[in-house]
C-alpha positions as YAML, in Angstrom:
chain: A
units: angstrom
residues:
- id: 1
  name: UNK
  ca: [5.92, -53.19, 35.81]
- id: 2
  name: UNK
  ca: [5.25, -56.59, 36.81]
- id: 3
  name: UNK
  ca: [3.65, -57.60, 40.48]
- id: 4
  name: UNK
  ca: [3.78, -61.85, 39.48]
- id: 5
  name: UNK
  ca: [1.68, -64.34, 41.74]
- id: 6
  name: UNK
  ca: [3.59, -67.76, 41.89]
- id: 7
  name: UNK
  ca: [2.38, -71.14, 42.82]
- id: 8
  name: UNK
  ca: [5.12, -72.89, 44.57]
- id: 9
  name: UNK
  ca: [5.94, -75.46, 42.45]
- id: 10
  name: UNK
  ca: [6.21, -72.98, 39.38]
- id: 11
  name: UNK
  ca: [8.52, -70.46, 41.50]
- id: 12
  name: UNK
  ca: [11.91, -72.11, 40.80]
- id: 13
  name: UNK
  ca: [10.90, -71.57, 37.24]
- id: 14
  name: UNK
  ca: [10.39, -68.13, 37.15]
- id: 15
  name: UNK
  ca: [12.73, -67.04, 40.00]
- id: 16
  name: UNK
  ca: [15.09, -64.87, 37.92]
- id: 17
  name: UNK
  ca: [12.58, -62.97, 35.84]
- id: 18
  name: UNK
  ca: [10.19, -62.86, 39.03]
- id: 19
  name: UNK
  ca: [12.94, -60.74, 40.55]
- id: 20
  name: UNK
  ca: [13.73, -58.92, 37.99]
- id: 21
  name: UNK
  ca: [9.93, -57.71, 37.98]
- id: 22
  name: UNK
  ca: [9.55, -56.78, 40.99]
- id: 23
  name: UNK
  ca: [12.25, -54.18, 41.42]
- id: 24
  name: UNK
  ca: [11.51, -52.54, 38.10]
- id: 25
  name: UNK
  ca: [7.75, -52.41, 37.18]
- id: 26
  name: UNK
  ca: [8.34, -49.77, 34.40]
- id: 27
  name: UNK
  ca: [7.30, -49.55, 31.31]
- id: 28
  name: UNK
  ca: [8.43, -47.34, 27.99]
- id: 29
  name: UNK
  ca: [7.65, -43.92, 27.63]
- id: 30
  name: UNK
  ca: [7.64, -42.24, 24.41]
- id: 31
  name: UNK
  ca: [7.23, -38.24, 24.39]
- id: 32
  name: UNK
  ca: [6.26, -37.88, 20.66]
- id: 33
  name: UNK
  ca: [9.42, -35.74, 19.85]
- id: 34
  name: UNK
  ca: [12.29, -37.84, 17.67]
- id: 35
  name: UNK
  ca: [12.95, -40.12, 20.40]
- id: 36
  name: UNK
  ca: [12.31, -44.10, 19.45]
- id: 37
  name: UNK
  ca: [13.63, -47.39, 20.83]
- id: 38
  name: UNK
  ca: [15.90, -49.76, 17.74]
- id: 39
  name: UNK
  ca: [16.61, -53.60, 17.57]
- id: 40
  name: UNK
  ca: [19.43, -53.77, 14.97]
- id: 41
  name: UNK
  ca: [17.99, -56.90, 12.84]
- id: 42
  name: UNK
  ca: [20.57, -56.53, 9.88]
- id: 43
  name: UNK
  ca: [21.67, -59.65, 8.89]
- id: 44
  name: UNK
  ca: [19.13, -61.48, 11.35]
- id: 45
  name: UNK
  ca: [16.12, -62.95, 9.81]
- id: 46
  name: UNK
  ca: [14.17, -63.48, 13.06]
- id: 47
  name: UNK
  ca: [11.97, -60.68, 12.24]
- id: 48
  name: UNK
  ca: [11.80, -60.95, 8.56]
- id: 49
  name: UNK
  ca: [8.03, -63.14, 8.95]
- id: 50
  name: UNK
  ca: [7.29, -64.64, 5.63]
- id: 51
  name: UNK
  ca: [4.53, -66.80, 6.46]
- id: 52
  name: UNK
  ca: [2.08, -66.41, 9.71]
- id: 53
  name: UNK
  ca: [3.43, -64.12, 12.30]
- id: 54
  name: UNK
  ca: [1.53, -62.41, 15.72]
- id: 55
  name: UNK
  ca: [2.61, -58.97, 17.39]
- id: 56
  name: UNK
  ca: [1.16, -58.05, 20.79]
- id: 57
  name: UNK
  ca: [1.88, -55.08, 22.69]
- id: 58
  name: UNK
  ca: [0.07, -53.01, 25.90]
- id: 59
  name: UNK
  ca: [-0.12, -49.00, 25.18]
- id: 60
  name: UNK
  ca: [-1.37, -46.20, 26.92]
- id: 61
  name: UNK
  ca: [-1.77, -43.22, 25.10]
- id: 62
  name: UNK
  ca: [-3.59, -39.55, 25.71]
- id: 63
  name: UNK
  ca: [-2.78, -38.30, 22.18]
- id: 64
  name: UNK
  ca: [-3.11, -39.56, 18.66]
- id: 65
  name: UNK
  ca: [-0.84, -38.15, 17.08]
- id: 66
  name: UNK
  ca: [-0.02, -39.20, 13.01]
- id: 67
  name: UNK
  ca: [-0.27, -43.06, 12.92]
- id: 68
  name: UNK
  ca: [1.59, -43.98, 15.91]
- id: 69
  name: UNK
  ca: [3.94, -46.58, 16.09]
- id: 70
  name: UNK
  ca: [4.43, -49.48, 18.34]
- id: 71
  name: UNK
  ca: [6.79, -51.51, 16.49]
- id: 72
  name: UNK
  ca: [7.53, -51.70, 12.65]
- id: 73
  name: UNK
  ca: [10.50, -52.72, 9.97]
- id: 74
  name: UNK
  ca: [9.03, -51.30, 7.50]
- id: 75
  name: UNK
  ca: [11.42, -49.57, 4.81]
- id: 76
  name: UNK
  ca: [11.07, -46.34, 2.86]
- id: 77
  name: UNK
  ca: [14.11, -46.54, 0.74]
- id: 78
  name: UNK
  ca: [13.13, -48.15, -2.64]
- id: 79
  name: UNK
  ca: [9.62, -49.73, -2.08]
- id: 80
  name: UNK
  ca: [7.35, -50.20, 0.95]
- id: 81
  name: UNK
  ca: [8.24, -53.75, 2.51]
- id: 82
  name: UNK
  ca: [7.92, -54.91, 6.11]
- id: 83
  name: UNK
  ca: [5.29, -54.81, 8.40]
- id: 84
  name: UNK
  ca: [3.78, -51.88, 10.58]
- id: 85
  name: UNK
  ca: [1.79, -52.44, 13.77]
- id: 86
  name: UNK
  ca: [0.08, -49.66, 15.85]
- id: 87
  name: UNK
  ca: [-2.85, -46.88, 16.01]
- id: 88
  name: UNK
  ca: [-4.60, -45.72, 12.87]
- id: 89
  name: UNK
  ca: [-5.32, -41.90, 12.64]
- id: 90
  name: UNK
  ca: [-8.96, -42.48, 13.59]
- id: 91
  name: UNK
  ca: [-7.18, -43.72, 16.60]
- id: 92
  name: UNK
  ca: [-8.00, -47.84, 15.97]
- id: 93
  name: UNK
  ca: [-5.26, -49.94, 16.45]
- id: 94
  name: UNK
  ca: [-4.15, -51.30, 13.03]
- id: 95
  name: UNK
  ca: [-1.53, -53.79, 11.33]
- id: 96
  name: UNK
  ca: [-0.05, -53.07, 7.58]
- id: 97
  name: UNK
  ca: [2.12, -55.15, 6.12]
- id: 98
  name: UNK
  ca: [3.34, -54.35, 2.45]
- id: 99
  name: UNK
  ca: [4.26, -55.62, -0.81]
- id: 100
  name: UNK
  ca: [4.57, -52.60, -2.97]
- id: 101
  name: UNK
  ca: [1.23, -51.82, -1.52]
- id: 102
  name: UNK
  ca: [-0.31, -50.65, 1.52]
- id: 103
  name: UNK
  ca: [-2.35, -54.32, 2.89]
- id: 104
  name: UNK
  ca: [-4.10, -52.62, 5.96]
- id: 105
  name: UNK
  ca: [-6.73, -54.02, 8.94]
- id: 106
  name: UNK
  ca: [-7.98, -51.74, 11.25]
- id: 107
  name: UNK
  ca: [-9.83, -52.23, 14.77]
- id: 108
  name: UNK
  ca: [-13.13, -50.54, 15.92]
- id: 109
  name: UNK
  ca: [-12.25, -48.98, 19.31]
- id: 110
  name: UNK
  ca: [-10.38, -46.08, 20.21]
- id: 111
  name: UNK
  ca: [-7.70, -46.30, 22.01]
- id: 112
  name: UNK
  ca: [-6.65, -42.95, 22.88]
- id: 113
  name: UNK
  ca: [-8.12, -42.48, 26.13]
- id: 114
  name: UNK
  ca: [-5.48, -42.81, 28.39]
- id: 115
  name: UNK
  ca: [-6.27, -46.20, 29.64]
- id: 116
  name: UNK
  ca: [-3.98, -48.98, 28.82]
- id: 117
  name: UNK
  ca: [-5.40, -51.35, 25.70]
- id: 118
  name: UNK
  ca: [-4.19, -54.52, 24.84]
- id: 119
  name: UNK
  ca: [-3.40, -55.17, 20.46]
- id: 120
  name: UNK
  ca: [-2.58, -57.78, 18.82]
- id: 121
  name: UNK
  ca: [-2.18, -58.28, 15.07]
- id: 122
  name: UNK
  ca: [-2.26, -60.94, 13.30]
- id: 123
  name: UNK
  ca: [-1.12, -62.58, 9.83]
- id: 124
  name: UNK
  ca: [-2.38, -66.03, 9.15]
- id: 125
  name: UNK
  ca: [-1.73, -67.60, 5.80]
- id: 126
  name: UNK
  ca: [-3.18, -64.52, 3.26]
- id: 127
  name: UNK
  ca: [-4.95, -62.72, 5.68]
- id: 128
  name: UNK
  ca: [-5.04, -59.93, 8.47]
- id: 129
  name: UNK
  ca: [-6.33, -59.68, 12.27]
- id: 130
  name: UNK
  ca: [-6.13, -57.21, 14.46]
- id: 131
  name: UNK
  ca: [-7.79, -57.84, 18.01]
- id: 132
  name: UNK
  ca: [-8.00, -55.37, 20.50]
- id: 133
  name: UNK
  ca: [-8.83, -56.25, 24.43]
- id: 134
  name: UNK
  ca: [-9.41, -59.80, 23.29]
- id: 135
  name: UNK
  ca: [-12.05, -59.22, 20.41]
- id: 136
  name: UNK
  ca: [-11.22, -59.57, 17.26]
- id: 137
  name: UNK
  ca: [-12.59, -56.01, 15.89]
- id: 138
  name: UNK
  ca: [-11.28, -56.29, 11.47]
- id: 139
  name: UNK
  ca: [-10.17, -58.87, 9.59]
- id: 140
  name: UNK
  ca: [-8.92, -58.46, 5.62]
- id: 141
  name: UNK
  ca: [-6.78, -60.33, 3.24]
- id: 142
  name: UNK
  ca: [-3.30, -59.39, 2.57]
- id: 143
  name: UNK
  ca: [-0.40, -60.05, 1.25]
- id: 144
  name: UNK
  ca: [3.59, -58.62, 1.91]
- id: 145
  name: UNK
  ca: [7.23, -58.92, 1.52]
- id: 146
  name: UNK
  ca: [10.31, -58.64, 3.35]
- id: 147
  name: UNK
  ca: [13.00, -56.32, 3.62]
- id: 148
  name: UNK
  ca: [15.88, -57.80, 5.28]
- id: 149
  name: UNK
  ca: [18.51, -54.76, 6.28]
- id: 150
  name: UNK
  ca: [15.71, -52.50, 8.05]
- id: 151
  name: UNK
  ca: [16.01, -52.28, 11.75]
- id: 152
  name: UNK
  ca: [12.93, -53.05, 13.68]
- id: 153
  name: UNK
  ca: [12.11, -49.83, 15.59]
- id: 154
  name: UNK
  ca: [9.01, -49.12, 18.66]
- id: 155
  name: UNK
  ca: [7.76, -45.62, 19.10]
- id: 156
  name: UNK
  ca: [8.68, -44.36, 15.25]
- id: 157
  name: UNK
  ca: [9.19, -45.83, 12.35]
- id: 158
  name: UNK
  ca: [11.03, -45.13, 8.58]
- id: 159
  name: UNK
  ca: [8.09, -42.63, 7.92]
- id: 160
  name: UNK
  ca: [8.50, -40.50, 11.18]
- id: 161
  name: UNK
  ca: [5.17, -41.82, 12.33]
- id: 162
  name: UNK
  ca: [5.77, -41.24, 16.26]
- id: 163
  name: UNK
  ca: [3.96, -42.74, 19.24]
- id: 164
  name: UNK
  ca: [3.03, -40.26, 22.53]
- id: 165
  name: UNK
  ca: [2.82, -42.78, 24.74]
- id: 166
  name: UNK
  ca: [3.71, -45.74, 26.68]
- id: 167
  name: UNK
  ca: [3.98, -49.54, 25.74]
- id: 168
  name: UNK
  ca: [3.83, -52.33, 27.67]
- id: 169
  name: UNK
  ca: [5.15, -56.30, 27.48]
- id: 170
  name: UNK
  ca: [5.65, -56.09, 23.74]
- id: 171
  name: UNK
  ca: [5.39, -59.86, 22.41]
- id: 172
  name: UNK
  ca: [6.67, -61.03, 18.82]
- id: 173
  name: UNK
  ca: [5.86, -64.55, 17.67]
- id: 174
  name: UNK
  ca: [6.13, -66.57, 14.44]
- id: 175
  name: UNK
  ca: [2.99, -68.21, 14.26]
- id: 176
  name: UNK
  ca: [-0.75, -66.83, 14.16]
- id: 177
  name: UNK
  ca: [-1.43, -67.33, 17.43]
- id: 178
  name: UNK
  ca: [-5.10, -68.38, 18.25]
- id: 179
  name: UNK
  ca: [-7.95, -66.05, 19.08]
- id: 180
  name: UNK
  ca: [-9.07, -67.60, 22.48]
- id: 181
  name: UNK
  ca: [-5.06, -67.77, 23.37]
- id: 182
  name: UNK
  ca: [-4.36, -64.40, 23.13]
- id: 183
  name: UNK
  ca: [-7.40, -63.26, 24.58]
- id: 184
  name: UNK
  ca: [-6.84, -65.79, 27.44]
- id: 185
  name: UNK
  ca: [-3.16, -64.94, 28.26]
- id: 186
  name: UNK
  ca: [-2.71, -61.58, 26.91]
- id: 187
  name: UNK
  ca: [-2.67, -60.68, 31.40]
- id: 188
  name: UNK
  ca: [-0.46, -63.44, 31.94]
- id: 189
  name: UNK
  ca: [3.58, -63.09, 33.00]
- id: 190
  name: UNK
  ca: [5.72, -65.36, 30.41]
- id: 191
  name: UNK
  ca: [8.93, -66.71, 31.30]
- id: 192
  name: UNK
  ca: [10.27, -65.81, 27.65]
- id: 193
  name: UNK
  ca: [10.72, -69.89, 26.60]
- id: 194
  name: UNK
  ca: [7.48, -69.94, 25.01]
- id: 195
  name: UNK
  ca: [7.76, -72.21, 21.72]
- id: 196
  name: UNK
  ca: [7.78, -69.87, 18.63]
- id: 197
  name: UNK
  ca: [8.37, -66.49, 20.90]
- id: 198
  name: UNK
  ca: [10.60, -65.02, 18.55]
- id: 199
  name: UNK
  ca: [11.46, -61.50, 21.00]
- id: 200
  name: UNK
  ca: [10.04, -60.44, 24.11]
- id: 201
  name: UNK
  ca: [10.25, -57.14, 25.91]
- id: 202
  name: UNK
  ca: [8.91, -56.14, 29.29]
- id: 203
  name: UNK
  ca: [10.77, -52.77, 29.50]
- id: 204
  name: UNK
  ca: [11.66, -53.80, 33.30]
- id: 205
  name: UNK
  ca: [15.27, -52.07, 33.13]
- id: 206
  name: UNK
  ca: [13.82, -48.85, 34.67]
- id: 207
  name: UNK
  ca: [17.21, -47.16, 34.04]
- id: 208
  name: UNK
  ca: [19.82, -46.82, 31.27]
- id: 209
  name: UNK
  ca: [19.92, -46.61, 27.15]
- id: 210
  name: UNK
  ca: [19.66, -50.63, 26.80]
- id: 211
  name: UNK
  ca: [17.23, -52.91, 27.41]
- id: 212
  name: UNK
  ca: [16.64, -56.46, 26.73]
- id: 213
  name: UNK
  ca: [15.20, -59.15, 25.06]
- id: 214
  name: UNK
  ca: [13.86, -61.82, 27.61]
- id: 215
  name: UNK
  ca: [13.49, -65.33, 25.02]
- id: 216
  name: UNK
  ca: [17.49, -65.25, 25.48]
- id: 217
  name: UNK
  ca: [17.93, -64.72, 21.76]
- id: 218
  name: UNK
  ca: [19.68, -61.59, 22.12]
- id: 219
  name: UNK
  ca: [17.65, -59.70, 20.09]
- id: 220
  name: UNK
  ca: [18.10, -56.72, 22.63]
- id: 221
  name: UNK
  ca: [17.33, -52.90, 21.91]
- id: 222
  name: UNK
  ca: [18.87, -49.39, 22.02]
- id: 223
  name: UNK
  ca: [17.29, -46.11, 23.27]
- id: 224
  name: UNK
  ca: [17.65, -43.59, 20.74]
- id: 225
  name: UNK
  ca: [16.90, -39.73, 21.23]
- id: 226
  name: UNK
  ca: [15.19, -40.54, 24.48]
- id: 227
  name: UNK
  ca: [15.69, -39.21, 27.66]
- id: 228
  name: UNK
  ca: [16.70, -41.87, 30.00]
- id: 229
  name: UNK
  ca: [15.72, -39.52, 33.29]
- id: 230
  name: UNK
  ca: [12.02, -39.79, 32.10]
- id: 231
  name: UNK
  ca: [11.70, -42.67, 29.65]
- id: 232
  name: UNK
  ca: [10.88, -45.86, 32.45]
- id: 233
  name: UNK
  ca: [7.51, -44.62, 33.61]
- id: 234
  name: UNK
  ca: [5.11, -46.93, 36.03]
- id: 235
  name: UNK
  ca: [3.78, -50.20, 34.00]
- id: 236
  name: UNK
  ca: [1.33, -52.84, 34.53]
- id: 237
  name: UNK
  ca: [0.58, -55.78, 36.28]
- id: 238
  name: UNK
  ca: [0.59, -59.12, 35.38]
- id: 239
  name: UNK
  ca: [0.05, -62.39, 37.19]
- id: 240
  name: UNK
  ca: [1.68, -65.76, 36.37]
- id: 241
  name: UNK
  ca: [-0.38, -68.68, 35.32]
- id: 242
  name: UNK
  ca: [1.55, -71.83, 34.84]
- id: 243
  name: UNK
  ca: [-1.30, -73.21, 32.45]
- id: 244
  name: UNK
  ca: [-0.40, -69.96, 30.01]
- id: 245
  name: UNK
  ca: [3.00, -70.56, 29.31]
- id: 246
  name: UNK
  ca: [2.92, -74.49, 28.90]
- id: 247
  name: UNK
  ca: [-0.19, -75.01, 26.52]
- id: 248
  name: UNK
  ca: [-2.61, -73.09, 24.25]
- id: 249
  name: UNK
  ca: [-6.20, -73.55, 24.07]
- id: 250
  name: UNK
  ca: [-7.90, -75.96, 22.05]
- id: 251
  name: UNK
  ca: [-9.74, -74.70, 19.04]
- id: 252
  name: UNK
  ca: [-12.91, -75.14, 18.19]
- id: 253
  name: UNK
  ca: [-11.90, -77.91, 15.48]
- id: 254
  name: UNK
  ca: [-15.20, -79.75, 14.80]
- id: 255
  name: UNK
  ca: [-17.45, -76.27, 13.61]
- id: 256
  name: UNK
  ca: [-17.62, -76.44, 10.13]
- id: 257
  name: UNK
  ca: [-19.28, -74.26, 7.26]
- id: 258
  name: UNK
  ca: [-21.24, -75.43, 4.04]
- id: 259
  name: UNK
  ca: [-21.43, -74.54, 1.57]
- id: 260
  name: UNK
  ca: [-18.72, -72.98, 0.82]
- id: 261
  name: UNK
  ca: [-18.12, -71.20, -1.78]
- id: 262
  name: UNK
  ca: [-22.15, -70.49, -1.15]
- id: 263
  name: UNK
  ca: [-24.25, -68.84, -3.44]
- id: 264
  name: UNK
  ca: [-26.76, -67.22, -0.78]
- id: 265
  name: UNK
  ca: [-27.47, -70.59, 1.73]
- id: 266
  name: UNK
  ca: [-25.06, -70.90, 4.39]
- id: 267
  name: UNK
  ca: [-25.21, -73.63, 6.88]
- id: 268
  name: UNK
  ca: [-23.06, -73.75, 10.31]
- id: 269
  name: UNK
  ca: [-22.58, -77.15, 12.35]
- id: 270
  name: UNK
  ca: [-21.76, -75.94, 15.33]
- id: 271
  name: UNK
  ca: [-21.12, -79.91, 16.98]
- id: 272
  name: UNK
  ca: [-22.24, -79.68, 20.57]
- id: 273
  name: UNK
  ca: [-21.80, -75.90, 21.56]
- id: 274
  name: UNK
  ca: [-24.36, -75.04, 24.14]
- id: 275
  name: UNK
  ca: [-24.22, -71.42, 23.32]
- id: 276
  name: UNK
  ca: [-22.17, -69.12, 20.36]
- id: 277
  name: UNK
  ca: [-22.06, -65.92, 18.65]
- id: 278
  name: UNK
  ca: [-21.21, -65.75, 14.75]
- id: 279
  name: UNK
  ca: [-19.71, -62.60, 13.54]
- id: 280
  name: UNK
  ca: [-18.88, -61.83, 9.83]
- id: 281
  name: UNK
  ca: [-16.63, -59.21, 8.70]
- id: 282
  name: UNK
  ca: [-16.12, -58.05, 4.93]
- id: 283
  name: UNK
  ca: [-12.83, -57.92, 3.22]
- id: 284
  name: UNK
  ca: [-12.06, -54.12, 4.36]
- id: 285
  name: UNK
  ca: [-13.05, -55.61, 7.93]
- id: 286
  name: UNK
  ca: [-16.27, -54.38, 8.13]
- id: 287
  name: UNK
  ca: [-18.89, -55.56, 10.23]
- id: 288
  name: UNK
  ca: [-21.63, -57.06, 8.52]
- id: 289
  name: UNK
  ca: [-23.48, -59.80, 10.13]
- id: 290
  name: UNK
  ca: [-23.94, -60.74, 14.30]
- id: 291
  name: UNK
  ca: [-25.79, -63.09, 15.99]
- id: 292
  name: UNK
  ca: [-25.64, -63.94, 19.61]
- id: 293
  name: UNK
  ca: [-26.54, -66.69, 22.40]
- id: 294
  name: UNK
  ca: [-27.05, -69.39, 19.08]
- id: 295
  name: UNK
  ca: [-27.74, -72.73, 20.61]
- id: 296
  name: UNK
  ca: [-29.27, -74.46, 17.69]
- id: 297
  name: UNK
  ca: [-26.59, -77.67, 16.11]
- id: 298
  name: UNK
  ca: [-27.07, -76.34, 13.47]
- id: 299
  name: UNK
  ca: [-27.12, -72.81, 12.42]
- id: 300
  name: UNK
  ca: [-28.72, -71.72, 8.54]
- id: 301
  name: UNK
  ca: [-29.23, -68.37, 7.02]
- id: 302
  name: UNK
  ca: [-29.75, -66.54, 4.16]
- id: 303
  name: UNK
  ca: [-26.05, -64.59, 2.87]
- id: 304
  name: UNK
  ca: [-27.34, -62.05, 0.82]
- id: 305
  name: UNK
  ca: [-24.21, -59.84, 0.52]
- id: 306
  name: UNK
  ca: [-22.36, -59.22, -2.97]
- id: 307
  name: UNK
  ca: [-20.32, -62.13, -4.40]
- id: 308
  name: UNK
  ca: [-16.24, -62.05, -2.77]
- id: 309
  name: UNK
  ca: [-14.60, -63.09, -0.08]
- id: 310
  name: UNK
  ca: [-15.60, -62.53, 3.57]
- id: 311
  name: UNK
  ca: [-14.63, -64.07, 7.40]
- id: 312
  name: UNK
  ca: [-16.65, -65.40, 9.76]
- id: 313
  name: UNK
  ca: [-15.81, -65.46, 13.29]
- id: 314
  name: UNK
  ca: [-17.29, -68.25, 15.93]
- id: 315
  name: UNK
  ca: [-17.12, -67.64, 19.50]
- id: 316
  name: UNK
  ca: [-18.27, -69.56, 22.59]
- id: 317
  name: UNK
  ca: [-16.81, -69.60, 25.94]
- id: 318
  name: UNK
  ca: [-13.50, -67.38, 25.09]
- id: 319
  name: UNK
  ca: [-12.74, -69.15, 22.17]
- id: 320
  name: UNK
  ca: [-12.70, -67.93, 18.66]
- id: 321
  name: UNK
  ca: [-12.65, -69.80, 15.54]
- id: 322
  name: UNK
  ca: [-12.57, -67.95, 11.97]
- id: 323
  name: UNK
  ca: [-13.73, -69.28, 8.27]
- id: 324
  name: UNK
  ca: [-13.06, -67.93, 4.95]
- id: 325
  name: UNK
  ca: [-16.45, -67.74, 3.26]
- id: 326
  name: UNK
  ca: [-16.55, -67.36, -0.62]
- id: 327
  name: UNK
  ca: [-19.87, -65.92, -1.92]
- id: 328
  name: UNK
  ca: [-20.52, -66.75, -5.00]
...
């Protein structure tokens, strides 16, 4: 799967996975049949997120399918708990998460073309993301709760909702990771001691029912149904950047909105950017409002939408910063 570039002074670092990479470079195929990969997380709450939590995953996919699934713990038993993270029948890659009810955020691009897409989703504070390539395509607030004896599964989940496809350097974390971060690394080989990387799974085994979990926190995974003759199909590339693994980007910190809650006037101080774009989605992550190339300090404009709750995303030069804008 993995063809890493190292700089010399990063290579004794990265030896063992480097290795690793280079005589597998295979990623997970799933044939859409009953076939799904399991991480037994009874008893373990390392996937049990109750506060801000980021999935990210590379797929490839040809067919839709019924809601495919890349990875989910979501239970069917007594109530809907968990999360779910994958493609949306409209073929938009999506994250759920529940708490008796379905809390959904879907993208804008389809991904079922049989190029490989990069999604991440996102849950930060009371509120979902879901980014796909980089840009942050729906954004909605949510709420959810956890289930604690579901396995997590990739490829399927509780509700038979199977995945014909392949997936790719699957990434769980328990933070919200930033915009401009994921977008900036999401091509980038990790080492698997990244703080708060909770699991991390290249699928570089290329052989066998088993494969593992790279952080070294043993939260390794079972083939189930699948055919191990077929399953480790030809992956992706990444390249290692010592910059990606040792620090995140710095946010956009000094932007601010006001006022807020507004009643119509809505006033951006965007400090010293030389250029940005200001994007605002609506609660069901709708598109709504987009400016480009805005160079002016300070950016005003009438907000003439209904009175609730919407987001407002500020980019310049790969980095993203969202608001929570209250209309009153």
């Amino acid at each position: 799967m993995k063809r890493i570039t190292l700089s010399f002074f990063a290579f004794s670092l990265v030896f063992s996975l480097a290795f690793s990479a280079l005589n597998a470079q295979t990623s997970l195929e799933f044939d859409g049949m009953d076939g799904y990969a399991q991480i037994s997380t009874s008893g373990d709450n390392a996937f049990h997120f109750v506060n801000n939590f980021t999935i990210e995953a590379w797929i490839k996919m040809d067919v839709l399918g019924h809601w495919p699934t890349i990875a989910s713990n979501s239970n069917h038993v007594s109530e809907y708990t968990g999360f779910w993270f994958g493609v949306n029948d409209s073929g938009n890659g999506g994250l759920q998460v529940f708490d008796g009810n379905w809390n959904n955020v879907s993208g804008t691009t389809n991904v079922i073309d049989s190029s490989w897409h990069h999604l991440a989703g996102v849950y930060r504070n009371d509120s979902l993301f879901i980014l796909v390539d980089g840009t942050l395509e729906g954004a909605a607030p949510a709420s959810f709760a956890i289930y604690d004896n579901t396995p997590l599964t990739f490829g399927n989940d509780a509700f038979n909702d199977i995945l014909i496809g392949q997936i790719e350097d699957l990434r769980f974390w328990n933070i919200a990771k930033s915009y401009s971060d994921i977008n900036q690394y999401k091509d980038s080989c990790l080492t698997g001691q990244e703080s708060n990387l909770v699991a991390f799974y290249q699928f570089e085994e290329g052989k066998g029912s088993t494969f593992a979990d790279l952080t070294g926190h043993n939260h390794n995974g079972l083939l189930v149904n699948m055919d191990t003759t077929v399953a480790w199909t030809p992956g992706l590339n990444c390249t290692y950047d010592p910059l990606g693994v040792t620090q995140e980007v710095i946010t956009l910190d000094k932007i601010s909105i006001f006022p807020n809650p507004s009643q119509g006037l809505v006033n951006i101080d965007l400090y010293n950017l030389e250029e940005a774009s200001i994007r605002i989605f609506d609660i069901n992550g709708k598109l709504i409002y987009n400016r480009e190339n805005i160079s002016n300090k300070t950016y005003q404009f009438e907000f003439n939408e209904i009175p609730g709750v919407y987001f407002v995303v500020i980019s310049s030069n790969g980095q993203q910063k969202h608001f929570k804008l209250i209309k009153l």
